[in-house]
N, C-alpha and C positions, 0 to 999 in steps of 0.2 A: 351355779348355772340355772337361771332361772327360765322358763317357759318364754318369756318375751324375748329375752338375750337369747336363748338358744335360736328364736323365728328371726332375728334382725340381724345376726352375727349370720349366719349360715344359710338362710332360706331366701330372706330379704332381697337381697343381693340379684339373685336368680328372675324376680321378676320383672317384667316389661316395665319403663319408666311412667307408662298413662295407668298400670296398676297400682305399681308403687304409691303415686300421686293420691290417689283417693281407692283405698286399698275397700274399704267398708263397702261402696259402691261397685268396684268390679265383682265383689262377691255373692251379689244379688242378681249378675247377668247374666243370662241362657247362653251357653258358647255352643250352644248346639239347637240352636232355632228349628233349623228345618228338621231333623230329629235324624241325622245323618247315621248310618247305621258304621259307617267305617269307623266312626270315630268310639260308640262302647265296643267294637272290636280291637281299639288300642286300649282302650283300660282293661279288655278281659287280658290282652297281651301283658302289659302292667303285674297285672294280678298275678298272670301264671310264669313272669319273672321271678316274682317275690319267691314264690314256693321253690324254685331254683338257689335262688342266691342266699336263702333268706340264713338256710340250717348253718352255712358254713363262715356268714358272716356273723352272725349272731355263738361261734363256738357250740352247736346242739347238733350233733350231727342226727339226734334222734328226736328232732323238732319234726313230728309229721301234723303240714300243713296240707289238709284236705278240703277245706271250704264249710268245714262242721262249727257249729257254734263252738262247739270244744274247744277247736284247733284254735281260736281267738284267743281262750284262758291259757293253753299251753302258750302261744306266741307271749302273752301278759307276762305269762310267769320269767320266759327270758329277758325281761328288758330291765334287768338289773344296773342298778348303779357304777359298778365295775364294768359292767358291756358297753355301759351310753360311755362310759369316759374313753373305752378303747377304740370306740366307733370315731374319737371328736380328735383327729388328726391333723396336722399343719402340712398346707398343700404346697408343692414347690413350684410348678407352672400357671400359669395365666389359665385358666377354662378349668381347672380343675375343682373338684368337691371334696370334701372327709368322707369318710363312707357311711357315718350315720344322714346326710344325706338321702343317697340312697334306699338308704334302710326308711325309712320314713316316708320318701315320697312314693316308692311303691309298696309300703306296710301301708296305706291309708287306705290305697284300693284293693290291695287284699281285702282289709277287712270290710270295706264295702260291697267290695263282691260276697263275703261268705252273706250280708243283710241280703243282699237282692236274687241269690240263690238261694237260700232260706227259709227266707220270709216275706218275699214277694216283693222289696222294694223296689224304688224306681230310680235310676240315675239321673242328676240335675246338674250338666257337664257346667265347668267353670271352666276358667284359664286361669293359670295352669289347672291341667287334667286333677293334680293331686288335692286339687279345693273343692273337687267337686260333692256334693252333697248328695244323700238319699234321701229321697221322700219316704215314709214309710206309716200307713196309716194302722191300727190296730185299736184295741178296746180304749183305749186311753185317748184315743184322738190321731190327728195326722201332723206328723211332726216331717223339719229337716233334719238329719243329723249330718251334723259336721264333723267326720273322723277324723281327718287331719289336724283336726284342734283338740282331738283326742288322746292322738299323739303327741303332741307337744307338751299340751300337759303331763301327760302320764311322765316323759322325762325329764321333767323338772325338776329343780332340787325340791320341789314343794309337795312334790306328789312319786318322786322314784321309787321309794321304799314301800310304797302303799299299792303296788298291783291296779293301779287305777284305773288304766286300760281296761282290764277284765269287767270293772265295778261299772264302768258305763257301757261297757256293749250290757252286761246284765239289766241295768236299769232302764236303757233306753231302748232296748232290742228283743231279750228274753221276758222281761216281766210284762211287758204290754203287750206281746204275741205269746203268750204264756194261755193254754187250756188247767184252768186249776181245779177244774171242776170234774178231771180226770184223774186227780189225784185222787191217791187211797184214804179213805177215811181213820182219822187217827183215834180222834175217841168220837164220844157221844157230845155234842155241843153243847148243850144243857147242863153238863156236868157243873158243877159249882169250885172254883179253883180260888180258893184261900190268897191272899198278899204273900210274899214272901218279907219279914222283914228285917231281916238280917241276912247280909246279898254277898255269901263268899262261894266259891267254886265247891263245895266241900256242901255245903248248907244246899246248895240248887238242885245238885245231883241228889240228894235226899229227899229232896220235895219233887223232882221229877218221878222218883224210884217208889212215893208213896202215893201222889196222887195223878199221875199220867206215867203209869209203867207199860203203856204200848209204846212211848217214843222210847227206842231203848238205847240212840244214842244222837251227843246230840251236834256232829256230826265235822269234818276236819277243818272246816272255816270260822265256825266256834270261836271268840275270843275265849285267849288262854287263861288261867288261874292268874297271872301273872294282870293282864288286861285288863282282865273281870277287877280286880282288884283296885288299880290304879282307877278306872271309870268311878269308884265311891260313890255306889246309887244308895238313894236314900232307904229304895225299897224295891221291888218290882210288881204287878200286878201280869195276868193271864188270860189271856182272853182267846178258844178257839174259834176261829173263822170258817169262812164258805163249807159250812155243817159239819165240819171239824174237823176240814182235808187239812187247816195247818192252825201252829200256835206259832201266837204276838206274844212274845215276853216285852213289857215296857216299862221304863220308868224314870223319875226322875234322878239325875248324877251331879256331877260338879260340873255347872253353867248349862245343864242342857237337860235333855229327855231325848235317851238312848231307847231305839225298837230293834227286835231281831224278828225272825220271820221264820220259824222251822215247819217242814215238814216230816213225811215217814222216815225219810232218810236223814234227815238232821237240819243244819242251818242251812237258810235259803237266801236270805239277804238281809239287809241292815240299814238304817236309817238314822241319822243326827239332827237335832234340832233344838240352835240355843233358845236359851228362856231363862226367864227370872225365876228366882228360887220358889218365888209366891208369885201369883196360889200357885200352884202345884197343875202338870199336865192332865187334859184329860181327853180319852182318847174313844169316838164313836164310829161304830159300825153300820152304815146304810148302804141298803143294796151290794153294790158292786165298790162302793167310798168307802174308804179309812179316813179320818178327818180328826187331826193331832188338835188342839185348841191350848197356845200354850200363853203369855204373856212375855213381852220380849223389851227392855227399856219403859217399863210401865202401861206398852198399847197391846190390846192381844191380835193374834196373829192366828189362823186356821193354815195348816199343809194340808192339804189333801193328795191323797192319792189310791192305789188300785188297793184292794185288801188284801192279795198275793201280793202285796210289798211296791216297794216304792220306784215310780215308772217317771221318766222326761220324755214329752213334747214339745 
C-alpha cells in the first residue's frame, strides 16, 4: 500500500470533480480570500474532533492528545503498520469511508493546529479543509507545510515502520523554531576530538566515555548496536557546535554520509545524504550553516542546513 495508492484509492474519490481535474492547481488556491473567521473555527472544530475520536480509533486509550509538540510524537508513534491496516476497511453502502479516512483527514489538522498554537503559524485554508497548509516562518526561512502529505506518507508501506510523521513535524517545525542557544553547554568547543576509526557500538561508547564524558548518555532514539552496525561507516569524525551546546558525529557509510546531532540529553536528530565513495564527505561550520559538501554521480552537491540539525522550507 503505497502513499499514492492509499491518496487515489481512498481520498481521491472524495474530491470535487474541477479538483480532481488539475489537482496541483486547486492546491495553490486561497479557499479563504476574505479571511472568513468561521471557517478556522471549523478546523479548530476538526482539530478538537481528532482529540475525541482519535485514542479509541487508533486502540491508545492513553493517547493524551493536548496540542503539545509531544503529543505529535506520541500520535507518530501510533501509526503502526498493524493500526493503518485495521483502519483500511470495506465499506458496504454508497457515501460511506474506512475509518482511516477519518483518521487522517482530521489527524492533518490536529497537527496543524498543535504548528499554529505553537509556533505561531498561519493557516492557508484549501478545499478540502484537510489540504490546507501552514505557513510558518522561523530561523531557516518561511516555509508552507503540507501535513496532510505528511500523513500519507508516513502510512505508506515506504515509510510505516520508520515513525516518519514524528521525523517531519521535527525537521520542519522543531528544529527551525528551535532556541539552541538555550541549550546547556556540553563541553568546551575547542576541545580537540580525535576520528573515530573503527565505528562499532562498543568502540563509541569508549571514545564518548574518554574524550566527552559530560555527554553521559547517548540517548533513546540513538541507532542501536544492531543499526550502528549495518550503517558500515568507514569512520566517524566530531565536531561540537553552537560553543558546544551539541555534537555532530558524521561520517561516511555504505553509499552515503550519515549525521547525528546530540545534545545534554542525547540524540537530537539525524540526517542522510547519498554520495560517492570518493572523495570523502566534508562537512563546515558558518555562522548559524552546516554545509555537508559531498560528490554524488561524479558532480558535487552542498546540503545545507541549520547547525542544531536538519530543518525544511
Amino acid at each position: 500500500m503505497t502513499a499514492e495508492h492509499l491518496f487515489r484509492r481512498y481520498f481521491l474519490p472524495l474530491y470535487p470533480p474541477e479538483v480532481r481535474g488539475d489537482l496541483a492547481k486547486a492546491r495553490t488556491i486561497d479557499a479563504n480570500p476574505a479571511g472568513n473567521p468561521k471557517i478556522l473555527e471549523q478546523l479548530d472544530a476538526i482539530a478538537a474532533t481528532f482529540v475525541k475520536v482519535a485514542p479509541q480509533a487508533l486502540g491508545r486509550d492513553d493517547l493524551e492528545l493536548d496540542y503539545s509538540d509531544a503529543s505529535v510524537h506520541r500520535l507518530a508513534r501510533a501509526l503502526d503498520r498493524e493500526t493503518r491496516d485495521a483502519l483500511i476497511t470495506e465499506v458496504e453502502n454508497l457515501g460511506e469511508v474506512p475509518p482511516i479516512v477519518h483518521l487522517v483527514t482530521h489527524g492533518a489538522v490536529y497537527v496543524g493546529a498543535c504548528v499554529v498554537r505553537n509556533h505561531g503559524g498561519t493557516w492557508k485554508v484549501r478545499s478540502p479543509l484537510w489540504e490546507s497548509l501552514i505557513e510558518l516562518d522561523s530561523r531557516a526561512g518561511t516555509g508552507d507545510l503540507a501535513v496532510f502529505q505528511w500523513w500519507l506518507k508516513a502510512l505508506g508501506d515506504e515509510e510505516i515502520d520508520d515513525n516518519r510523521l514524528a521525523d517531519r513535524y521535527r525537521q520542519n517545525v522543531e528544529v527551525p523554531r528551535a532556541s539552541p542557544e538555550e541549550l546547556p553547554v556540553i563541553a568546551d568547543p575547542d576541545r580537540k576530538l580525535p576520528r573515530l576509526k573503527k565505528v562499532r557500538y562498543d568502540t563509541l561508547f569508549k571514545y564518548i566515555k574518554a574524550h566527552i564524558p559530560e555527554l553521559r548518555d547517548l540517548g533513546e532514539h540513538f541507532p542501536s548496536p544492531e543499526r550502528l552496525e549495518e550503517m558500515a561507516f568507514d569512520y566517524l569524525d566530531f565536531t561540537l557546535l553552537g560553543g558546544g551546546r551539541m555534537l555532530l558525529m558524521h561520517g561516511p557509510a555504505d553509499r552515503g554520509v550519515h549525521l547525528f546531532w546530540l545534545d545534554a540529553s542525547g540524540f537530537a536528530a539525524s540526517a542522510y545524504y547519498p554520495a560517492d565513495a570518493f572523495p570523502g564527505p566534508v562537512v563546515r561550520h558558518e555562522g548559524d550553516k552546516l554545509r555537508v559538501h559531498v560528490c554524488m554521480l561524479g558532480a558535487p552537491r552542498v546540503h545545507e542546513m541549520l547547525w542544531w540539525g536538519p530543518a525544511t522550507t
